[in-house]
N, C-alpha and C positions, 0 to 999 in steps of 0.2 A: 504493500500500500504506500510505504514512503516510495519509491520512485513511482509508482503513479501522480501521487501529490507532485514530486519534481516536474514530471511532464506537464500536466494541468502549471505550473507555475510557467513553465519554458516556454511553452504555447503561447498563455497571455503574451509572456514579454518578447516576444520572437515569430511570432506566427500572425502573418492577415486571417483570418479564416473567414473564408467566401461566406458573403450572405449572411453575416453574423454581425453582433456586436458586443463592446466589452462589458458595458453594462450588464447583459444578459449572461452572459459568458462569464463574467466574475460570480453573480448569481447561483450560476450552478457547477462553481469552483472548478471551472474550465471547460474547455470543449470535449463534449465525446469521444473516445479515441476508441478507435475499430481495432480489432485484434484477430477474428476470423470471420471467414463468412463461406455458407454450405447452400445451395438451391436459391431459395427465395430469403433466409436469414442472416442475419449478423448479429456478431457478440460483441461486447464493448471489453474492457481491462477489467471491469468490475463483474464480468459473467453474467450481463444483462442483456436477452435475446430479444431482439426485433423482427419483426415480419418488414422487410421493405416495400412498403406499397407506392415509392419513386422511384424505384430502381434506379439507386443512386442518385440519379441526377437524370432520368428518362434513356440509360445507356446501358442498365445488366440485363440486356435482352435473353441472353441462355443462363440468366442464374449466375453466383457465387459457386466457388470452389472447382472450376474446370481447367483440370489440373495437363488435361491433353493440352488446352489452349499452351499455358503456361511450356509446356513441353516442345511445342514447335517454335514460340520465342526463343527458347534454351536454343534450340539445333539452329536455328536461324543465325541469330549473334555467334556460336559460335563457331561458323563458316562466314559469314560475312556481316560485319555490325554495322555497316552504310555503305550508302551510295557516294557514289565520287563525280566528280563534272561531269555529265554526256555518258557516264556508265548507270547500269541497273541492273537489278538484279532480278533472276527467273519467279520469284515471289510475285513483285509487283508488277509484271507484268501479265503473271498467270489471274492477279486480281483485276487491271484491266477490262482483262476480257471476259473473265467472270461477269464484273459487274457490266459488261454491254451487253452481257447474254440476261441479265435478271432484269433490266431497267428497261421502261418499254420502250416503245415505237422505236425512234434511229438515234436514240443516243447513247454514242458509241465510243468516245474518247473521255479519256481520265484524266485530269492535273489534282496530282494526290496534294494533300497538305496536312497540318498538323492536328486538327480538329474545326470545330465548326466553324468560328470567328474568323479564320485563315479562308475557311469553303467560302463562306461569303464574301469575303473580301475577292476572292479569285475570280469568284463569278461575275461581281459587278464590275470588273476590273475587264473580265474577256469581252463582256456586254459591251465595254464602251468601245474597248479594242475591233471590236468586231463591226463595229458602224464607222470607226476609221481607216477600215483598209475599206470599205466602200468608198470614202470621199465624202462622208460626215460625218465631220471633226466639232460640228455644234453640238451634238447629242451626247450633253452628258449629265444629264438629269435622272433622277430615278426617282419610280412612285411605291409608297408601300404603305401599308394600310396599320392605324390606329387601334395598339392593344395587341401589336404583334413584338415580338422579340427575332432580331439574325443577328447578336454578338455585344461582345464587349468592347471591342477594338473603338478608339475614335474615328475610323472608317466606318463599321458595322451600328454604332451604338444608337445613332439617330434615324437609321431604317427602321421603324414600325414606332411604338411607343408604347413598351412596356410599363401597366401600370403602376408595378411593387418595384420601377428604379429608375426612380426619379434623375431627371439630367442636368439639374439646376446647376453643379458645379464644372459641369465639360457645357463652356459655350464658347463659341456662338455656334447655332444648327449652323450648319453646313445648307449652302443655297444651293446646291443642286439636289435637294432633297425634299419630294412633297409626300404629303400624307393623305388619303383617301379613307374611308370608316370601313370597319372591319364589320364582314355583314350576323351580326350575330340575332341569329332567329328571335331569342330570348329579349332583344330589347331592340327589335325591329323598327319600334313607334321614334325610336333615337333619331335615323334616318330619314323619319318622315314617312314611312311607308303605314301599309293597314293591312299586311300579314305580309309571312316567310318569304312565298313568292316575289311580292316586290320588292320585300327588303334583300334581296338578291339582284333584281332588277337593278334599283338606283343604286347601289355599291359597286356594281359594275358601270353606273351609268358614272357615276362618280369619277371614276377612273380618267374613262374618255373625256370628260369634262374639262380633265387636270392636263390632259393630252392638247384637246383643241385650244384651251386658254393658253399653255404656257408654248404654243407652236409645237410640232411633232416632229419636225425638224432638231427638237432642242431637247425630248426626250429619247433617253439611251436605254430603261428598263422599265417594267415592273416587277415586283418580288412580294413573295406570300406566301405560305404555309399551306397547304390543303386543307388541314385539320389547323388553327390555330391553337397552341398549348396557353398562351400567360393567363387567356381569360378559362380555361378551365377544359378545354378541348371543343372547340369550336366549330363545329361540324356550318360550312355554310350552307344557304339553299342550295339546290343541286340545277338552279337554273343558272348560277353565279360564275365558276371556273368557265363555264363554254362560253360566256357571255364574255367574260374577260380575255379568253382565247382570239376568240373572233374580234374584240378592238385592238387586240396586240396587231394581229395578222395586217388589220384596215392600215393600222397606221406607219407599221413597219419596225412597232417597238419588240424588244427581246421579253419571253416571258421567262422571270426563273421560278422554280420551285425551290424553297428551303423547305428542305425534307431530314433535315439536321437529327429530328424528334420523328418524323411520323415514318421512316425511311427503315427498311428490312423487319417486315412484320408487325409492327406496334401496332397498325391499325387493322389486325385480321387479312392487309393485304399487304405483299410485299412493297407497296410503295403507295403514298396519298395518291400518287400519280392515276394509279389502279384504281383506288375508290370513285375520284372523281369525274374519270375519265376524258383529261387532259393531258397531253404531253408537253411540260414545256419544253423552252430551250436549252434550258442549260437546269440542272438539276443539283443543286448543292446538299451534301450527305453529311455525314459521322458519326455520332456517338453510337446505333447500335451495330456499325459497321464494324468493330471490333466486339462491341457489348461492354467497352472502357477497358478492355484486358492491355490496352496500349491506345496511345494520343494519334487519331487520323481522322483527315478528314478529306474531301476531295469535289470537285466540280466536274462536272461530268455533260459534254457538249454536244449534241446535235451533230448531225456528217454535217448537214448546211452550216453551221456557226463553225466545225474542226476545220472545213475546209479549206476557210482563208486563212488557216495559219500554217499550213503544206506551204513549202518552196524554201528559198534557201533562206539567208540571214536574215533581210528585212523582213521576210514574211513569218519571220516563227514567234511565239508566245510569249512575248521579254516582260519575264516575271519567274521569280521562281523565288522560293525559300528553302531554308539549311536542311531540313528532315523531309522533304517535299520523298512521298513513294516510301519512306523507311522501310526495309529487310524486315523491319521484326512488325512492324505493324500491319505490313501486308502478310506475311507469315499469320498473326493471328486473325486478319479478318478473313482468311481461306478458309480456317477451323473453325471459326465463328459461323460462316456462312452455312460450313458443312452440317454442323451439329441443328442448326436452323432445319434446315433440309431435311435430314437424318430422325429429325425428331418431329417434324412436322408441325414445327412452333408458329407458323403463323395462323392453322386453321385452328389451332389451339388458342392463339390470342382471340379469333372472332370466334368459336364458341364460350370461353371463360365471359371474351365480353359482354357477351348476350346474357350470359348469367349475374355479371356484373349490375349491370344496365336495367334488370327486371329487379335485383334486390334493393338498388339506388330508386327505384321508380317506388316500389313498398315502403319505403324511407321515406321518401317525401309526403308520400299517403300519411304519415303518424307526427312528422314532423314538421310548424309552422313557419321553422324559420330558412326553411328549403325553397329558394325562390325556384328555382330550375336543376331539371338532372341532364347532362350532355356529355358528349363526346361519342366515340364508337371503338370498338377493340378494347385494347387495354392501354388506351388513353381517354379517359374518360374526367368528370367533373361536378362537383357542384358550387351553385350558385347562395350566398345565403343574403336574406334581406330581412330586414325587419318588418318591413310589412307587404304580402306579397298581390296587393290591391296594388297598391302605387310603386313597388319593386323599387321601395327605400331602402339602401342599405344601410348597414349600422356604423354608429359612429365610432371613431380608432379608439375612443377613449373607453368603448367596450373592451377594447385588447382582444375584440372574437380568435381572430389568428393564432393568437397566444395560448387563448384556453383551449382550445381543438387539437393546438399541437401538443399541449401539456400533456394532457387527456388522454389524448393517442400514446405518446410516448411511455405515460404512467401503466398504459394496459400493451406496452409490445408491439405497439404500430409504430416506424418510424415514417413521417409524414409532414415535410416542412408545410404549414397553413396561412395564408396571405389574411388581409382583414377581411375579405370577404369570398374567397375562390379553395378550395378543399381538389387539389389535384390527386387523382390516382393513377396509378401507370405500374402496378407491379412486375416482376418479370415475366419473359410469354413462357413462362415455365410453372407458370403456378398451378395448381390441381382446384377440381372443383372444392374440395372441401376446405382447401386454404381461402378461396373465395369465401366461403361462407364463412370462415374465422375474421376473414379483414371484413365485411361487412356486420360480422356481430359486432368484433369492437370499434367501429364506427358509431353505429344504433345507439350502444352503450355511453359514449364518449360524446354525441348531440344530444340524446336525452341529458344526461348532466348537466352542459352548456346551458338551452332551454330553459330550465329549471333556474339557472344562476342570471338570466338574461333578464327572465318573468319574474322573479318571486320578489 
């Protein structure tokens, strides 16, 4: 126990810890510290077992403790631990082509990178590249939609507007960056619209709007999420992607898809791409492309967008970073993929989901302070309001976030909770009955809340 205490001290004085803070963290005389993790659990230093219902961070797609994965890093690093200028290696390349044989329509070319923040950047970066070997060199604007999240980077950070991170101390927006409303069924009337349908409608129309105003000459992308995650899994109408395909196509803008979150099973399909039935152009990946067993990430382009970057000097990709393709990281998303496959974990994510998704809809049936149940697969969501007449949410000084996550944690869910958004995303490995365990202590853990809200 005294070097636990050391660590919890070393932490504090030595450690950012993402998504935290020290008040909190002195609180509960330091941060968590992880010691092992078997399928769907993890143990802490103090022999306190959690059911992970984030899966990490929306990235342990095959479960903890895969020790094969681990195995093919080992052999990988030690025959080859990087790449070198203009070399590569049989891994990344075998991942390549993998991933043009899993991703649909024609996209078919990889630029690996180091996780997602990197993917994105990559992409809007090929996007604008890609309208200058045309002979327009004005298009370098980009639209993305309100309540979305693609990165941390001060490149990525001001695409979408995540609402749990705030940007008040990285200013100024960056001007080649517009924002469009993210079309969320659940508060349609936002937009102005008078149900789902429209409110698909004008967020598309939205779009075009921000096209024909700012000249379409002068826009280089749009970018989006299939499924948005920050607001709780965001399933849009289903007249919305085609609508926004088709003013891509009118106006000659790039569509990407950040598929960072929704990308190799999460959503019962191997890609948003799949559910929605869109392809964009350029498709930016990672976190369950490894399942987090290693940092990658990558942008994945169209023959029509790979093709003007074929020919000699001036025409290739001038862009690259230090781990860009890593040996080991490609090594473990092969194993990753394979066990995907092997195990049939995506049809598993959309039946669990279904099961999911019927126990949250019972849930909300019992409980009032459930404004909406959403998402699909195993990214899914809830909405909570204080009163779901007028879909007030409740005020920070409730600390809702706080108490849900307490809640959960005190009963073996670990489950970060925003002041109003309860995200779940277990891994696609979880068994129906572990289902019903993370939905018991959920029940359990909102009845309480409830109770401490009302009484």
């Amino acid at each position: 126990m005294e070097n636990l205490k050391n660590l919890h001290e070393s932490a504090l004085k030595h450690l950012f810890v993402g998504m935290s803070n020290t008040d909190d963290l002195n609180s509960e005389g330091g941060p968590t510290i992880l010691k092992e993790g078997k399928g769907i659990y993890v143990w802490d230093e103090e022999g306190n077992r959690y059911l992970d219902g984030i899966s990490g961070m929306y990235f342990r797609n095959i479960g903890y403790g895969r020790e094969e994965v681990a195995k093919e890093i080992y052999e990988q690093l030690s025959n080859v631990s990087m790449n070198m200028y203009s070399a590569v290696t049989e891994a990344t390349i075998l991942l390549a082509q993998k991933i043009a044989d899993l991703t649909p329509g024609n996209l078919t070319k990889t630029f690996f990178s180091s996780g997602g923040s990197e993917a994105n950047e990559t992409s809007i970066k090929m996007a604008q590249a890609f309208h200058n070997r045309q002979g327009n060199k004005g298009r370098y604007k980009i639209i993305s939609r309100k309540g979305s999240y693609h990165g941390g980077t001060l490149g990525t950070m001001w695409l979408g507007s995540h609402p749990f991170l705030p940007r008040n101390e990285y200013q100024p927006v960056p001007l080649n960056v517009l924002h469009a409303p993210n079309p969320n069924p659940y508060r349609f009337e936002e937009i102005g619209a008078r149900n789902e349908e429209e409110c698909g409608e004008k967020a598309a129309k939205a779009i075009e709007d921000l096209i024909v105003f700012h000249n379409p000459d002068s826009i280089s992308a749009v970018i989006g999420e299939p499924v948005a995650q920050p607001l709780g899994g965001v399933v849009p109408p289903s007249n919305y992607w085609p609508m926004v395909k088709n003013i891509c196509e009118k106006y000659g803008v790039i569509l990407i898809f950040d598929e960072i979150i929704t990308g190799f099973g999460r959503l019962g399909e191997w890609f948003g791409s799949d559910l929605v039935k869109v392809t964009p152009d350029i498709m930016s990946v990672a976190k369950g492309m490894t399942s987090g067993y290693f940092p990658l990430g990558a942008s994945i382009a169209s023959s029509q967008v790979s093709r003007l970057f074929n020919g000699g000097k001036e025409e290739s990709f001038k862009h690259m970073f230090t781990y860009s393709g890593h040996p080991g990281g490609s090594a473990a998303a092969l194993k990753n993929i394979e066990i995907i496959e092997n195990e049939n974990l995506v049809f598993n994510a959309k039946i669990r989901g279904e099961q999911l998704k019927t126990g949250l809809k019972e849930l909300k049936s019992k409980l009032k302070i459930i404004g909406d149940v959403r998402g699909t697969g195993l990214l899914q969501g809830l909405e909570f309001v204080k009163d779901r007449k007028t879909k007030e949410l409740f005020s920070s000084k409730a600390k809702l976030g706080k108490r849900i996550t307490d809640g959960l944690r005190k009963r073996g869910v670990w489950i970060k909770v925003s002041d109003y958004i309860l995200p779940i995303a277990p891994p696609l490995t979880i068994s129906s009955s572990e289902i019903n365990d993370l939905l018991l202590v959920i029940e359990e853990t909102l009845v309480d809340v409830q109770k401490e809200l009302f009484s």
